[in-house]
N, C-alpha and C positions, 0 to 999 in steps of 0.2 A: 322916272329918271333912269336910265340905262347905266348898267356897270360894266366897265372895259375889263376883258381877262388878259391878265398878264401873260407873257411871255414865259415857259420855264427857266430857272435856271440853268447853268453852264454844268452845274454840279448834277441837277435832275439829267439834264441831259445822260451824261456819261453812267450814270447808276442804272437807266432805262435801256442803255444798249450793251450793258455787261450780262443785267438777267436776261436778256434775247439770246445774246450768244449764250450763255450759261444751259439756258431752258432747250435750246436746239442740239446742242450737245449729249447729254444726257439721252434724248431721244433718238439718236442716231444708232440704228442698226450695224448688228456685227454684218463686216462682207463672207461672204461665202458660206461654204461649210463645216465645221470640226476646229472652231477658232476658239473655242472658250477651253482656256486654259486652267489649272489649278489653281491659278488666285484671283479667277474670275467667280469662283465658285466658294459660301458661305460655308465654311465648317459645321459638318451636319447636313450639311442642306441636300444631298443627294444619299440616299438609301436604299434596300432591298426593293422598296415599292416602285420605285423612279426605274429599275433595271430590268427591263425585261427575260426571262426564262434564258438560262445559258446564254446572255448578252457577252458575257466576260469568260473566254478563253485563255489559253496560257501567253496567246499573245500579247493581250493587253496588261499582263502584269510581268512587270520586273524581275527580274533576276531573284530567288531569296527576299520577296518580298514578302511569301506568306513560311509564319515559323511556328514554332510548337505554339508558342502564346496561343495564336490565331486557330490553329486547330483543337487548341483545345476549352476555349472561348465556343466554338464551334460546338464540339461535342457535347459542353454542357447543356447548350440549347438543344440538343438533339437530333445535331449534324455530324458533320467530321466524317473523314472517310471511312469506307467501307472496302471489303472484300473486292467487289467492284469498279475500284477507284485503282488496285494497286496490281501491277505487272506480277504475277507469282516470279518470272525468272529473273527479275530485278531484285529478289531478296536473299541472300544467304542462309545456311543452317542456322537456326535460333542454338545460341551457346548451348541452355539448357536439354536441348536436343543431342549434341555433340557429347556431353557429360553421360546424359543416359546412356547414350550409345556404347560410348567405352564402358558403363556400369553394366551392359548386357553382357557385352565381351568381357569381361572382368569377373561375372557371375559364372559365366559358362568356364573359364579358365581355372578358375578358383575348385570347381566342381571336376573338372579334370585334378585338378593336382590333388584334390583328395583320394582320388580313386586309387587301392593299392595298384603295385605294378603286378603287372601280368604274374600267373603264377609258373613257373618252369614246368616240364615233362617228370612227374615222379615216377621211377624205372623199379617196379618190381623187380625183387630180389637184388636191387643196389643195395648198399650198408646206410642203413636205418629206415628203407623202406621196408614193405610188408615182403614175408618169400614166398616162394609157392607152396604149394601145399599137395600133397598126394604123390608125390612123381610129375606133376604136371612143369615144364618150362618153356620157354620159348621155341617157336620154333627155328628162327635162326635165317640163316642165308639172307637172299632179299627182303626178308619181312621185317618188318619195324617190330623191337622190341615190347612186351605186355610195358604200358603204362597206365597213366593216369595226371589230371589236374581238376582246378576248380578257375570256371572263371571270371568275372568281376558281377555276372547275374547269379553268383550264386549253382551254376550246373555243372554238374562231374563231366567230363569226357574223356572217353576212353580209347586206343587207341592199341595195335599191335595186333599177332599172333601167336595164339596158347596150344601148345598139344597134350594131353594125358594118355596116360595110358591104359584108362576105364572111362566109364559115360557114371553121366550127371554128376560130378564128384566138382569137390572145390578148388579150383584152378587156384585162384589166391583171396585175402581178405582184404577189403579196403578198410582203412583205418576211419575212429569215427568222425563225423565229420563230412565225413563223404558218403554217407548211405542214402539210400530214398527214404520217404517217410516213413516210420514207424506202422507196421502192421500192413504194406506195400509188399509186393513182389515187380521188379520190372525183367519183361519179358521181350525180350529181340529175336525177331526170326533170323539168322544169320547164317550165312555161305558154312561148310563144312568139307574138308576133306577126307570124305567116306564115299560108300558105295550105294549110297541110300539118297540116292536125288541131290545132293551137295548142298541139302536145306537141315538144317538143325537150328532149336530155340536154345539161346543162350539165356540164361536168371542174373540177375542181382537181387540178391534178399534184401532184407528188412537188416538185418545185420552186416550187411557189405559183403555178404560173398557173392565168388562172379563164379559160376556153378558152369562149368563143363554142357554140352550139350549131349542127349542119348543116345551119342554114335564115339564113337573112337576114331582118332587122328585128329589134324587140326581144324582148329579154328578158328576165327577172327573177330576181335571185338571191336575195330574201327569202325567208329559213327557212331556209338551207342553213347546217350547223353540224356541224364534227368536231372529234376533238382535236387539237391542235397535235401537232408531233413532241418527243419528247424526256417 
């Protein structure tokens, strides 16, 4: 006995031509190319692996889009930039830099203002330097008066013209303070007005005397310059 198939329903029907359109849809390809947009795409779902090597330049990223967070999420994994990454003339002095910098100048200032001031010209036979000694004085006219100073290294210099009226005798005594060291003699060969080649050695002792040279008339002790004792 044969069985007759019914006919679908009205209702089958409609439910049969929704899942067609539904299932075709879904299947339909994006047109073209570069159309899938950010909420085409599953959070997460695209990562370091899916990007190919410098895929992502400054164009593709927004304005202030990458911020400390992101760099320094970065560096923890053992990224973040590098020396390489940053314009050196794009950076200004680091504070700390600036700071030092005035602490140099500030060290070097400081060490100037310690330093005494210069010491003035002390004028044998002024009142309360040392006098001459022997008949010896200045000799006067153009010549720069017999002085004396010390100065901030610590070295005598000398400076003027002496005349006596004998050889090798003590023209004057520097005060102490101003000697060469102990058990020293300092020896200058020095211009002389005489008749014996215009060469005579002038002395400073051990005790500060400025000793006449072996000839008679003047002579000059400008340039002559040691260290004090001590």
């Amino acid at each position: 006995m044969r069985r007759l198939l019914r006919p679908p329903s009205p209702a089958m029907v409609v439910a049969l031509a929704a899942l067609i359109v539904a299932l075709s849809t879904t299947a339909q390809a994006l047109p073209g190319r570069g159309t899938v947009a950010a909420d085409d795409i599953r959070a997460g779902a695209v990562g370091q692996r899916e990007i190919r090597t410098n895929g992502v330049g400054a164009a593709e990223l927004a304005p202030r889009s990458v911020g400390l967070s992101e760099l320094r999420r970065e560096g923890q994994r053992g990224g973040g930039l590098t020396g390489d990454h940053i314009v050196e003339a794009s950076l200004g002095t680091v504070p700390s830099a600036i700071a030092a910098d005035r602490a140099s100048v500030a060290d070097r200032a400081a060490t100037a203002d310690g330093l005494a001031p210069p010491e003035a010209h002390r004028v044998v036979g002024a009142p309360g330097e040392p006098p001459f000694l022997n008949g010896c004085a200045n000799v006067g006219g153009t010549s720069a008066p017999a002085a004396f100073f010390k100065d901030h290294q610590g070295m005598v210099r000398l400076r003027g013209a002496v005349t006596c009226p004998g050889t090798s005798q003590s023209a004057f005594q520097l005060p102490p303070g101003y000697w060469p060291p102990p058990g020293t003699v300092h020896t200058v060969i020095h211009a002389v007005a005489s008749g014996t080649g215009g060469i005579g050695r002038v002395l400073v002792g051990g005790g500060g005397d400025v000793v006449a040279p072996n000839s008679t008339g003047a002579f000059w002790i400008d340039g002559i310059a040691f260290r004090a004792e001590g």
